[in-house]
N, C-alpha and C positions, 0 to 999 in steps of 0.2 A: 359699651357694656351697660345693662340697663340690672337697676336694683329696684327693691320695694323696699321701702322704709316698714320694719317687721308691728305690728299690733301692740300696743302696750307701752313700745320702744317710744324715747324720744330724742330728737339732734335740737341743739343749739344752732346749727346751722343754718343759712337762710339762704337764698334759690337768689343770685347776682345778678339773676337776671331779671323778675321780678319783685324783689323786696320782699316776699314772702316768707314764712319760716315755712318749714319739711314737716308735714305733721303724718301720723300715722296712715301707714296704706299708701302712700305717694309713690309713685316712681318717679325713680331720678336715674339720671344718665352719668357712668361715670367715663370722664374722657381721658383719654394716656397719661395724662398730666397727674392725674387724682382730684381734678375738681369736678365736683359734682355739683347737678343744675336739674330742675325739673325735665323730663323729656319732651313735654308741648314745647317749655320754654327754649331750649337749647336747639329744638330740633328748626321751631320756626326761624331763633336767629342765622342758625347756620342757612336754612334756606332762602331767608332774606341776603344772605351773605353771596351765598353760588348767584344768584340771581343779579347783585350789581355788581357783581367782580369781573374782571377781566378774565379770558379761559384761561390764563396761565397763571393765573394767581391761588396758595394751596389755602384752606381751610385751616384754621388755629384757633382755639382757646381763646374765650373773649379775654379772659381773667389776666393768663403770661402769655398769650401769644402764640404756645406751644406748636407747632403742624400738627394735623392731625395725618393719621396714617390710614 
């Protein structure tokens, strides 16, 4: 699921992948779990992720681990 951080709005939140905070206009990815991460950031980890994994190995949440679906 991909969001946009709405104009005006602001999160305390910050991007665990980058160190980042969320600032207006950003899109963020939000994954089963409810952790959200910027979508460059999240996208490139996971495709660093498929990329040294075993093919049998599933995709999960840096954060809990979660599988993703």
């Amino acid at each position: 699921m991909q969001c946009v951080l709405e104009a005006g709005g602001s999160s305390a939140f910050t991007c665990s992948i980058c160190f980042e905070d969320y600032a207006s206009g950003d899109l963020m990815r939000v994954l089963p779990c409810a952790h959200r991460f910027h979508v460059t950031c999240i996208d490139r980890w996971l495709l660093t992720k498929v990329q040294r994994s075993d093919a049998g190995e599933a995709l999960s949440c840096p954060l809990c681990n979660t599988a993703l679906r």
